[in-house]
C-alpha positions as CSV (number, residue, x, y, z in Angstrom):
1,X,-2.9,-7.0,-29.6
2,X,-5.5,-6.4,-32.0
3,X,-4.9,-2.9,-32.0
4,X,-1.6,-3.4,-32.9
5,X,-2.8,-5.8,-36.0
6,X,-5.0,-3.2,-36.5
7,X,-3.7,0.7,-37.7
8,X,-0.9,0.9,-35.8
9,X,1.5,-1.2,-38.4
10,X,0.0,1.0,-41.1
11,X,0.7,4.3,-39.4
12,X,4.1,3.8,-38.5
13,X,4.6,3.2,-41.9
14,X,2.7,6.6,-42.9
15,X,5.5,8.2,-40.5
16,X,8.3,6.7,-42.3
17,X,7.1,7.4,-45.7
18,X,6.6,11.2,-44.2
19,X,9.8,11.4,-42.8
20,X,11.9,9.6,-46.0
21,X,10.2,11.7,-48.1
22,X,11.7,15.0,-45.4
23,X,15.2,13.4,-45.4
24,X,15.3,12.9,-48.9
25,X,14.2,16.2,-50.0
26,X,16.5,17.8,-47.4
27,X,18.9,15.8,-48.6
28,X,18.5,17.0,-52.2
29,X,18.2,20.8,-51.3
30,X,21.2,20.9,-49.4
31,X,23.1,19.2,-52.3
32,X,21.7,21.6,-55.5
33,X,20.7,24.4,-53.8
34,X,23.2,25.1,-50.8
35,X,25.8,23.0,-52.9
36,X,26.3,21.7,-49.5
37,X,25.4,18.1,-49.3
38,X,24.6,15.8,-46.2
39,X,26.4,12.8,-46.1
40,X,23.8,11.3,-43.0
41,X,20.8,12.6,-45.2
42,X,21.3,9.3,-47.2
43,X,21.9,6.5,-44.7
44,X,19.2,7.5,-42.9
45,X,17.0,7.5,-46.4
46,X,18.5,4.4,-46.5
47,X,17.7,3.1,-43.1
48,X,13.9,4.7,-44.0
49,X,13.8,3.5,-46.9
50,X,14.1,-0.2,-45.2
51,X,11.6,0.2,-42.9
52,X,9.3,1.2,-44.9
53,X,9.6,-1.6,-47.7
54,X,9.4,-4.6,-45.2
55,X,6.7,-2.9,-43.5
56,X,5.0,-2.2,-46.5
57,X,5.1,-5.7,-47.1
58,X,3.8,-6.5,-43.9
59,X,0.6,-4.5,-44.6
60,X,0.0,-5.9,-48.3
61,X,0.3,-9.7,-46.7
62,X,-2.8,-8.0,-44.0
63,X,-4.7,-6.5,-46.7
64,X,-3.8,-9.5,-49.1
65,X,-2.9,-6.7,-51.7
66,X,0.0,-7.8,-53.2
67,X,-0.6,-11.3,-54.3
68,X,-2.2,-13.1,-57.1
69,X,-3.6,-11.9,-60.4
70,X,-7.2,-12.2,-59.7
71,X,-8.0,-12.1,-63.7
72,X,-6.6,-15.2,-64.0
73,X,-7.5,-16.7,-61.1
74,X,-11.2,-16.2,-61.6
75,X,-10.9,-18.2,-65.0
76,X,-9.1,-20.9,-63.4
77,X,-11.7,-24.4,-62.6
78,X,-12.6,-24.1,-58.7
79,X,-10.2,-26.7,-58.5
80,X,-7.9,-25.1,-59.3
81,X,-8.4,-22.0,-57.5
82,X,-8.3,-23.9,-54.3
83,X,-4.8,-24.7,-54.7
84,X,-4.1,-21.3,-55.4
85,X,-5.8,-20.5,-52.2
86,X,-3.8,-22.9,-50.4
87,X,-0.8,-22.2,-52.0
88,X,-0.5,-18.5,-51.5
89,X,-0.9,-18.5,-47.9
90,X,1.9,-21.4,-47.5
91,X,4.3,-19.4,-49.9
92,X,3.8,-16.4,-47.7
93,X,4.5,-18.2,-45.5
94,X,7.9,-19.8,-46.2
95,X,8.7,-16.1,-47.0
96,X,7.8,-14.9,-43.9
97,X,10.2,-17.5,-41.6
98,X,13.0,-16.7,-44.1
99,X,12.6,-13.2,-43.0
100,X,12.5,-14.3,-39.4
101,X,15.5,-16.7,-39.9
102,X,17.8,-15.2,-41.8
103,X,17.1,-11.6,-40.3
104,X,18.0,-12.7,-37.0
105,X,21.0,-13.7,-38.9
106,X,21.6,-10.6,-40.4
107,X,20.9,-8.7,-37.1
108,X,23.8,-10.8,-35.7
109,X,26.7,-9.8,-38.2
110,X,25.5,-6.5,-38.1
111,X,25.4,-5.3,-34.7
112,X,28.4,-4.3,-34.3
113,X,28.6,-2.4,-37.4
114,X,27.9,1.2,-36.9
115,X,27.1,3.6,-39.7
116,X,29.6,6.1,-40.6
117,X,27.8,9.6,-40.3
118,X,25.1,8.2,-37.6
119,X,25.6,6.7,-34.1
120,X,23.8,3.8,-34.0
121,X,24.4,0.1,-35.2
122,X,23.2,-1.2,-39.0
123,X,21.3,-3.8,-36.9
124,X,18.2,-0.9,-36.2
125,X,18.1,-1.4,-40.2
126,X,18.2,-5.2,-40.5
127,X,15.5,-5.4,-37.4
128,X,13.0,-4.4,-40.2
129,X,13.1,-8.2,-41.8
130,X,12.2,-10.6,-38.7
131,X,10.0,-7.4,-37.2
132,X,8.4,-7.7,-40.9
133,X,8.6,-11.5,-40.9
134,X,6.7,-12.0,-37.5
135,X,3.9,-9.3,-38.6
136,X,3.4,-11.4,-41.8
137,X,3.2,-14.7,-39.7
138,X,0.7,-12.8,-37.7
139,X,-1.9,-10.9,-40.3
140,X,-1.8,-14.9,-42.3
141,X,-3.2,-16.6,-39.2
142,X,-5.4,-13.6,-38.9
143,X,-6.6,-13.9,-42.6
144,X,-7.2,-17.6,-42.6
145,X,-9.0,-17.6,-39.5
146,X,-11.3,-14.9,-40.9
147,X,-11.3,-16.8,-44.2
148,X,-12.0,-20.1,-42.1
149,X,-15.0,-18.5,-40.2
150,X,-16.5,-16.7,-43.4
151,X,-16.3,-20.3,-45.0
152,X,-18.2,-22.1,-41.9
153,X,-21.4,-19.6,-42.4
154,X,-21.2,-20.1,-46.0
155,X,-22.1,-23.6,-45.0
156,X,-25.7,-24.5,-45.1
157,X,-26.5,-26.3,-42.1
């Protein structure tokens, strides 16, 4: 498991950024050069291109990358940044069961829609938001344990 909240998250998405960037340029030489366009080239960008953002999201919520402005946090009272710190995390986290919730949702109403030019369902698309929303859930326990242990040795005692 920790291997798994380790690099493997991050690499798949390395792989799907590789392999949208592939499509998509595949997809564009076919159309201006061989004046032969694909018409799967961009569903499966698409499908990619899904992946890769709720993934991505997935990995900035582990790295806490992608949340708060820390130029105005630092001038905030300590007070104040504490809330912030508390606040964050919870926000994520209402994000992150919304993803689960209504991604299961989606997955549902979707599963029996099949793409036109590919042979699979839409629902390998809409997996990405509760796959995304459970990683989330995982790498914010993860982050406030660590936060909670670097906080107990910061204690003098």
């Amino acid at each position: 498991m920790k291997r798994f909240l380790g690099r493997i998250v991050e690499d798949i998405c390395f792989v799907l950024v590789i392999a949208l960037t592939a499509v998509v340029f595949f997809q564009v030489f076919n159309r201006f050069v061989l004046k032969a366009p694909l018409a799967w080239t961009e569903e499966l960008a698409m499908l990619l291109f899904q992946w890769v953002v709720f993934l991505g999201a997935a990995v900035g919520v582990k790295r806490m990358s992608h949340f708060g402005i820390d130029l105005i946090v630092e001038k905030l009272s300590e007070k104040a940044r504490r809330r912030v710190e508390i606040s964050i995390p919870l926000s994520i986290g209402v994000i992150a069961l919304t993803l689960i919730i209504e991604g299961f949702r989606l997955l549902k109403l979707t599963q029996f829609q099949g793409y036109t030019t590919m042979p699979f369902s839409h629902a390998w698309a809409t997996a990405a938001m509760p796959v995304s929303g459970v990683l989330m859930i995982l790498y914010l326990i993860r982050n406030q344990i660590k936060a909670w242990k670097k906080k107990e040795e910061e204690v003098p005692g």
